[in-house]
PyMOL commands that place a pseudoatom at each C-alpha (Angstrom):
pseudoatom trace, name=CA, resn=UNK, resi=1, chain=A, elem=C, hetatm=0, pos=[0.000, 0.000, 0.000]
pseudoatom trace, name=CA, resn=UNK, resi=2, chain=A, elem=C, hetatm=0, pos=[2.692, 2.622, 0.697]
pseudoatom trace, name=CA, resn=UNK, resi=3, chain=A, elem=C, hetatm=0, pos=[3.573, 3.023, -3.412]
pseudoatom trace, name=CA, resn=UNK, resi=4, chain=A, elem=C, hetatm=0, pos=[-0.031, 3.774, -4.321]
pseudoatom trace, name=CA, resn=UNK, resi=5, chain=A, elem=C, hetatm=0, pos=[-0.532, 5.867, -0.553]
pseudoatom trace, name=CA, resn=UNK, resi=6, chain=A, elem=C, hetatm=0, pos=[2.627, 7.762, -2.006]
pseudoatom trace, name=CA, resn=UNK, resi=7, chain=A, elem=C, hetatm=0, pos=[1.352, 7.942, -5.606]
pseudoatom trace, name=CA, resn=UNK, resi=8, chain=A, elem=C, hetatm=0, pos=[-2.146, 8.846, -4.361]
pseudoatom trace, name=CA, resn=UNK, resi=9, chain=A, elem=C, hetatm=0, pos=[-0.911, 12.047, -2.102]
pseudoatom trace, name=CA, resn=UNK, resi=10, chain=A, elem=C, hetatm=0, pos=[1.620, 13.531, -4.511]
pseudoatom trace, name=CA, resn=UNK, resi=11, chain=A, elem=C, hetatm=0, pos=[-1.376, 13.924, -6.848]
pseudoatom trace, name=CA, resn=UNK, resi=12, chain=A, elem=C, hetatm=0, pos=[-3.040, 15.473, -4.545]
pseudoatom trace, name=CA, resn=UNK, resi=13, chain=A, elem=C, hetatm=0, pos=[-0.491, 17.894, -3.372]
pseudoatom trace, name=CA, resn=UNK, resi=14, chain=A, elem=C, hetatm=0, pos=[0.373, 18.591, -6.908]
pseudoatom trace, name=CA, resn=UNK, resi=15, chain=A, elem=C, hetatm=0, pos=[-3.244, 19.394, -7.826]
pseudoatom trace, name=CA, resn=UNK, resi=16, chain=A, elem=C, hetatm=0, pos=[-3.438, 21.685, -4.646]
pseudoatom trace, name=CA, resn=UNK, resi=17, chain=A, elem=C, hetatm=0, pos=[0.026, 22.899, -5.290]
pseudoatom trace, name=CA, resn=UNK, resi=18, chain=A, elem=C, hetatm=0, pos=[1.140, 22.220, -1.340]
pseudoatom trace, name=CA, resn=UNK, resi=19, chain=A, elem=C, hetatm=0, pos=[2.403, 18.929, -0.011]
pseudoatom trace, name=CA, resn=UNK, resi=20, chain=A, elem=C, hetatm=0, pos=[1.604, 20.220, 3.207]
pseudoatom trace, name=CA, resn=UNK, resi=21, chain=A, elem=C, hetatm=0, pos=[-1.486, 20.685, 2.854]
pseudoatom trace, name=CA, resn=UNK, resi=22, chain=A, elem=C, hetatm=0, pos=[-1.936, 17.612, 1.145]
pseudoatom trace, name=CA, resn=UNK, resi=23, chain=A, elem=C, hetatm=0, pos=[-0.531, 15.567, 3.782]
pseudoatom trace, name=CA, resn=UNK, resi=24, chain=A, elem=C, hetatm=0, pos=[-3.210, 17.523, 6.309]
pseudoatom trace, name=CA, resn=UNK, resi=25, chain=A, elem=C, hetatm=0, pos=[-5.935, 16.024, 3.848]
pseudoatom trace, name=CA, resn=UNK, resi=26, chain=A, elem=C, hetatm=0, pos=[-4.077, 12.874, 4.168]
pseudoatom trace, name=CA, resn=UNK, resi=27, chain=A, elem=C, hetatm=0, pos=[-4.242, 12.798, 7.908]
pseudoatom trace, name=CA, resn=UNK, resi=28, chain=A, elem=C, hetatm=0, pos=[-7.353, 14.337, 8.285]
pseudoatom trace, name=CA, resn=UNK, resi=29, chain=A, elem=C, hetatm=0, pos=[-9.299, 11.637, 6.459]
pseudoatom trace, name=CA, resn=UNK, resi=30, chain=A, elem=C, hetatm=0, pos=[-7.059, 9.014, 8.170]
pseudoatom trace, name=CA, resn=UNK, resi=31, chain=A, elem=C, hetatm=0, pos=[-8.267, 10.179, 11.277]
pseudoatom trace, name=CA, resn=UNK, resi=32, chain=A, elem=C, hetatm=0, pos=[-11.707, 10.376, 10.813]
pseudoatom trace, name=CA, resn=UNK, resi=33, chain=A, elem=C, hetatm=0, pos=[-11.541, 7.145, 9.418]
pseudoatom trace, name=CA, resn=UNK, resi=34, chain=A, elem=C, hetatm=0, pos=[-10.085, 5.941, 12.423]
pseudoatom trace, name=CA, resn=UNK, resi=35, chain=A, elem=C, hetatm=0, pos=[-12.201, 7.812, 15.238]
pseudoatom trace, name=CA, resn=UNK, resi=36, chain=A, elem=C, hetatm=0, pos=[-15.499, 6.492, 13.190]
pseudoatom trace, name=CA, resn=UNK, resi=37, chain=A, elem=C, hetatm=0, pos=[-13.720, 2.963, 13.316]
pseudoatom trace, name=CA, resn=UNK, resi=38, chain=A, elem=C, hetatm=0, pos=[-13.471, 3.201, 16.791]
pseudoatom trace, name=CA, resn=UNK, resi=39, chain=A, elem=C, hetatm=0, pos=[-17.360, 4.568, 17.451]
pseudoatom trace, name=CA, resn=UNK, resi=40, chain=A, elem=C, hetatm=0, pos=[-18.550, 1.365, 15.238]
pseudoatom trace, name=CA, resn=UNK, resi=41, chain=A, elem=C, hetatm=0, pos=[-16.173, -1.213, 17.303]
pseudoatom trace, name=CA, resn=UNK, resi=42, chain=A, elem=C, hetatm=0, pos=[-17.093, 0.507, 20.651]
pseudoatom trace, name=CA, resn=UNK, resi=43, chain=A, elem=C, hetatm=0, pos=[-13.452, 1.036, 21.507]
pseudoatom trace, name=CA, resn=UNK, resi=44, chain=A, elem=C, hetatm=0, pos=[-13.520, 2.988, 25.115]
pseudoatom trace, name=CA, resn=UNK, resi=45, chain=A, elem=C, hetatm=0, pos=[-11.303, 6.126, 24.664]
pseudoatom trace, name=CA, resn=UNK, resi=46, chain=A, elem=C, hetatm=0, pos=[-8.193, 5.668, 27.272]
pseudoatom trace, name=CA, resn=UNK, resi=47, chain=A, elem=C, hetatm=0, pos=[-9.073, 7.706, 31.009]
pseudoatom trace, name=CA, resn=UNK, resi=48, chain=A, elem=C, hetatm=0, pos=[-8.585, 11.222, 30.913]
pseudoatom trace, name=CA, resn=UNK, resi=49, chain=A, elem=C, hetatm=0, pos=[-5.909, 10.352, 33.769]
pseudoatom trace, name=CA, resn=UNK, resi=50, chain=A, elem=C, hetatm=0, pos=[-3.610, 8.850, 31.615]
pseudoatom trace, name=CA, resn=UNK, resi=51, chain=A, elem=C, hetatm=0, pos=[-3.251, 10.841, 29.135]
pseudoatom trace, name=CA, resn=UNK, resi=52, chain=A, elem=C, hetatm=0, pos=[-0.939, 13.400, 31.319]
pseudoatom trace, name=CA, resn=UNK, resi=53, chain=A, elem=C, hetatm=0, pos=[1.153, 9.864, 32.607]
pseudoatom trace, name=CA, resn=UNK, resi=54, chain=A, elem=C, hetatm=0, pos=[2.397, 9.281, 29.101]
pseudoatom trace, name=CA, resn=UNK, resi=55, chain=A, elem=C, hetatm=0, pos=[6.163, 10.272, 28.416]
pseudoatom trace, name=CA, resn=UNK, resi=56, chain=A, elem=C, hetatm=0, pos=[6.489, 13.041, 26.125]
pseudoatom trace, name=CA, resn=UNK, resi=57, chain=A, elem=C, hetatm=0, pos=[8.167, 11.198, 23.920]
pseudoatom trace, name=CA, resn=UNK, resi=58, chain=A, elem=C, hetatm=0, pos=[5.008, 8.843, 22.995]
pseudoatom trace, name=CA, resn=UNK, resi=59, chain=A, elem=C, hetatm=0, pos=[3.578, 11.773, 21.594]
pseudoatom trace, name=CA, resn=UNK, resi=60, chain=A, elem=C, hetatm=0, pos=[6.141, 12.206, 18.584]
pseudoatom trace, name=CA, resn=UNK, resi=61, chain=A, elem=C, hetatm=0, pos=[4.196, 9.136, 16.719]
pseudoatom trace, name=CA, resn=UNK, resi=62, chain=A, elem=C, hetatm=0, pos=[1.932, 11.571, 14.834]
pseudoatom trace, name=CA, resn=UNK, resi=63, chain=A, elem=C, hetatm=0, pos=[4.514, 14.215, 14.269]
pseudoatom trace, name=CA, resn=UNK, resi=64, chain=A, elem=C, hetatm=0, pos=[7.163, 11.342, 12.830]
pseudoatom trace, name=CA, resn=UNK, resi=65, chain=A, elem=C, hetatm=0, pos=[4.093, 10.304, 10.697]
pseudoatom trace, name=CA, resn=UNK, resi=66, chain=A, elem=C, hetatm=0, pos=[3.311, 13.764, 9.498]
pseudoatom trace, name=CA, resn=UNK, resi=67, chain=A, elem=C, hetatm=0, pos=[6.600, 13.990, 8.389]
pseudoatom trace, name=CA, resn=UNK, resi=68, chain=A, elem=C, hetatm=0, pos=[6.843, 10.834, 6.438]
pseudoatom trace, name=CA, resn=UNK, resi=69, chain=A, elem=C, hetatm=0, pos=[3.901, 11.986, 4.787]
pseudoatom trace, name=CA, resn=UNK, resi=70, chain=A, elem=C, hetatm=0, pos=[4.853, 14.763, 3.494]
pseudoatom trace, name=CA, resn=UNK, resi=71, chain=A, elem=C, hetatm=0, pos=[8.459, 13.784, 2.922]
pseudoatom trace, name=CA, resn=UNK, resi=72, chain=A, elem=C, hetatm=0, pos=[7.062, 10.994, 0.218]
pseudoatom trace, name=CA, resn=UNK, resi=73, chain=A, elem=C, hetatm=0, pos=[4.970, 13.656, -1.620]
pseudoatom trace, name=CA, resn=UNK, resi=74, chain=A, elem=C, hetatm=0, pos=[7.857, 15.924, -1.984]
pseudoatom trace, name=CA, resn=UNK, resi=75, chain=A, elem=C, hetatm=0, pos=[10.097, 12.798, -3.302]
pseudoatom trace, name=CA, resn=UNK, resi=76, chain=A, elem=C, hetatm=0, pos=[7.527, 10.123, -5.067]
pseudoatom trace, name=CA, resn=UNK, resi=77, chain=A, elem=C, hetatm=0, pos=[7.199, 12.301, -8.655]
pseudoatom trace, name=CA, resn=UNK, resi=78, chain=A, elem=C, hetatm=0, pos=[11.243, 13.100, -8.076]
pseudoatom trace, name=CA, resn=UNK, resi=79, chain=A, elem=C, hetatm=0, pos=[12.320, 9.247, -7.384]
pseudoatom trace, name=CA, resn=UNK, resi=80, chain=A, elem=C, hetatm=0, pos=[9.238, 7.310, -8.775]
pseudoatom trace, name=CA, resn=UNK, resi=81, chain=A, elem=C, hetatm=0, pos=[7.773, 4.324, -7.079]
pseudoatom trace, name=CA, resn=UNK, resi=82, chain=A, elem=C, hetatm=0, pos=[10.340, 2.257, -6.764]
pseudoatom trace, name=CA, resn=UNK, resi=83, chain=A, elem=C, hetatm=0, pos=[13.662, 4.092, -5.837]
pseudoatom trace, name=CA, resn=UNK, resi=84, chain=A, elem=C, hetatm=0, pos=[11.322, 6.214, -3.136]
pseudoatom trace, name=CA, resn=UNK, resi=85, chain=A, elem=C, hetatm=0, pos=[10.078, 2.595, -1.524]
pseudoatom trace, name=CA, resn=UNK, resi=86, chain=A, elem=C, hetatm=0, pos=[14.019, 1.294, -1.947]
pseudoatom trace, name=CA, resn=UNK, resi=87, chain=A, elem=C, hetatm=0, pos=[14.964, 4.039, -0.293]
pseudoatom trace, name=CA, resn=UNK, resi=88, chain=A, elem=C, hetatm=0, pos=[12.442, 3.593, 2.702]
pseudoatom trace, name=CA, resn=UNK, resi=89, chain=A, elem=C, hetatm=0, pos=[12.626, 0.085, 3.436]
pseudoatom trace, name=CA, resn=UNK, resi=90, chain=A, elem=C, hetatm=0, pos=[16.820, 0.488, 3.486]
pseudoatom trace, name=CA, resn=UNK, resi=91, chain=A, elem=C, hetatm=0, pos=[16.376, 3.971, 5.605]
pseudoatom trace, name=CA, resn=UNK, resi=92, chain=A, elem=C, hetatm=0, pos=[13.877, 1.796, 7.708]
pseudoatom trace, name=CA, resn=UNK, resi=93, chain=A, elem=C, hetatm=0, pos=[16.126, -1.159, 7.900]
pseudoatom trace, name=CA, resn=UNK, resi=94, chain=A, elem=C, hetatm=0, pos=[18.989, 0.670, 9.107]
pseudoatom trace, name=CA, resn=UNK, resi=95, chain=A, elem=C, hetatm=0, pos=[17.358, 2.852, 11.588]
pseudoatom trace, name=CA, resn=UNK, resi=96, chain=A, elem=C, hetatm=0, pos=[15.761, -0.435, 12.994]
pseudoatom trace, name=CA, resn=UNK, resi=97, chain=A, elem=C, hetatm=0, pos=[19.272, -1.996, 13.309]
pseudoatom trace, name=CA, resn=UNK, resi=98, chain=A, elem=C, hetatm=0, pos=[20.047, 0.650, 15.880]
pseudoatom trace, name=CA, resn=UNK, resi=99, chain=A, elem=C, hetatm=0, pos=[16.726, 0.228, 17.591]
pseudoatom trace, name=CA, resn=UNK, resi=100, chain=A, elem=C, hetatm=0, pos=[17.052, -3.361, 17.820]
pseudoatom trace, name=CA, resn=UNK, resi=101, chain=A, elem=C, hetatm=0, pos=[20.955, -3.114, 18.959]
pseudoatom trace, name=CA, resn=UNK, resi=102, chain=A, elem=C, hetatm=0, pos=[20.085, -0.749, 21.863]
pseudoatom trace, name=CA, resn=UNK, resi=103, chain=A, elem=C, hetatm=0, pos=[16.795, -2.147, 22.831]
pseudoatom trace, name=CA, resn=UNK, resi=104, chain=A, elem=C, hetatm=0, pos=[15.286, 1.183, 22.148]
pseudoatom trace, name=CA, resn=UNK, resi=105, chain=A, elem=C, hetatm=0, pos=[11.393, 2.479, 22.694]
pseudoatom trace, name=CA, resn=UNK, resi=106, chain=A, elem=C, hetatm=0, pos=[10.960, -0.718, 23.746]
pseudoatom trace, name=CA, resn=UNK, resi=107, chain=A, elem=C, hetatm=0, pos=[11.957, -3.060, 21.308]
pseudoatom trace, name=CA, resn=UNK, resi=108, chain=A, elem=C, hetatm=0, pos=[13.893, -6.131, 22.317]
pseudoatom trace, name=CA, resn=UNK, resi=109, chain=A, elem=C, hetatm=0, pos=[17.697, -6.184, 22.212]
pseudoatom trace, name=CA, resn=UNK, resi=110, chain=A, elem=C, hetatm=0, pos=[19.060, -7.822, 19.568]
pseudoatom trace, name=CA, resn=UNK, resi=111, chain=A, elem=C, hetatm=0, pos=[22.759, -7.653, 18.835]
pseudoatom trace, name=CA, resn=UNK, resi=112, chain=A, elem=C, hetatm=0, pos=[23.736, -6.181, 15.373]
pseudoatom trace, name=CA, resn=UNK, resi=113, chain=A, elem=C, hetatm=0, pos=[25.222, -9.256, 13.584]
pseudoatom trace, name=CA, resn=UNK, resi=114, chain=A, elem=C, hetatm=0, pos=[27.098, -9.922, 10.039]
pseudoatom trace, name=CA, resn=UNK, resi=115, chain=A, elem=C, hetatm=0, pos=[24.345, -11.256, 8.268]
pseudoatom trace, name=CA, resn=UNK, resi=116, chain=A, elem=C, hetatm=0, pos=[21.844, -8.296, 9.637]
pseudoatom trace, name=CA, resn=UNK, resi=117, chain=A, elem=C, hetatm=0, pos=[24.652, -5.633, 8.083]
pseudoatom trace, name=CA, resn=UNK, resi=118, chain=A, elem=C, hetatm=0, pos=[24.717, -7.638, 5.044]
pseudoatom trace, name=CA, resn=UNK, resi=119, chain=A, elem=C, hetatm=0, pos=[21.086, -7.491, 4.241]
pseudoatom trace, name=CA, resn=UNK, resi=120, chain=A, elem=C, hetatm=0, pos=[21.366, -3.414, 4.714]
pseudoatom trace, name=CA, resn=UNK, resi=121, chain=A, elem=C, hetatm=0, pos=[24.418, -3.515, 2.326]
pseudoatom trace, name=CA, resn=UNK, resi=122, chain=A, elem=C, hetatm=0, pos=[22.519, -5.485, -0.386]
pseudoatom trace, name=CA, resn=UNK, resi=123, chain=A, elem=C, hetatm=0, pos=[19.241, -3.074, 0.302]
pseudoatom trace, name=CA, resn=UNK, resi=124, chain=A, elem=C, hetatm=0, pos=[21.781, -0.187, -0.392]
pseudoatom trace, name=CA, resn=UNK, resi=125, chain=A, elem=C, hetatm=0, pos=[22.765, -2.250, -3.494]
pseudoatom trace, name=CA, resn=UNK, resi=126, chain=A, elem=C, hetatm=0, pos=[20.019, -2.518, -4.685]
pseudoatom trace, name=CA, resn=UNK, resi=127, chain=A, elem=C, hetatm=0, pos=[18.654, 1.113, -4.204]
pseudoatom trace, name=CA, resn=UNK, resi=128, chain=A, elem=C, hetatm=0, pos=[22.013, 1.841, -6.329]
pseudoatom trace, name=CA, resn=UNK, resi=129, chain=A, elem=C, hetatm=0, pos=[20.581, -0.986, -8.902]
pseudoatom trace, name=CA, resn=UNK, resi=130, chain=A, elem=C, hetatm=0, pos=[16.864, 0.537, -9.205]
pseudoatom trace, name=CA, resn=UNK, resi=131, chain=A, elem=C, hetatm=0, pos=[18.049, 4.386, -9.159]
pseudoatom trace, name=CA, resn=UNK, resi=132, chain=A, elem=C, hetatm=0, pos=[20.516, 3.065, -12.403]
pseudoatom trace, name=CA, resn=UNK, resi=133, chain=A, elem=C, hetatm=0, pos=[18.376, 0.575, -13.951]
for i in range(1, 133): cmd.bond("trace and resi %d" % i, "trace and resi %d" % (i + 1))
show_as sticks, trace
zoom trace
């Protein structure tokens, strides 16, 4: 889904001539979506109480989001399809390495290995490949 959620939002930010603004759209429908989602399933919004126990940090979800958002509907109609979603998965892959390694936001440690760095070599390979070819 993310080539044609790409494709689909730098249309519309090039028809409204701001990927900003397209990327509020974007989020704007995705959340109504997902608040009438949660009225049909009857999915009790979290106490009021908790909302001022979260870390600060849990917050940055929807502003990391917003940013890959508009980020793909700057680059989609300068990359195409597939060098933008090459170049995700590897940035992904590699941030997730260090995640992983550390045992950050939660995630369980796992040791960066040989055959881990290898598969983010050959993803940087082949971004090389699909950018070329």
């Amino acid at each position: 889904m993310m080539p044609v959620q790409a494709g689909i939002n730098a249309l519309l930010g090039a028809q409204i001539k701001s990927p900003i603004m397209a990327a509020a759209v974007s989020f704007t429908v995705g959340a109504a979506f997902l608040i009438l989602l949660c009225i049909m399933l009857r999915i009790p919004a979290p106490a009021m109480s908790l909302w001022g126990k979260l870390p600060l940090w849990m917050w940055t979800g929807g502003l990391l989001g917003a940013f890959f958002v508009t980020t793909t509907i700057i680059l989609a109609p300068k990359l195409g399809a597939v060098t933008l979603l090459a170049s995700l998965i590897t940035a992904q892959m590699t941030a997730s390495i260090i995640l992983d390694h550390y045992g950050l936001i939660g995630y369980p440690v796992q040791p960066v290995n040989m055959g881990r760095v290898l598969g983010v070599i050959f993803l940087i390979l082949g971004v090389l490949l699909v950018q070329r070819y």
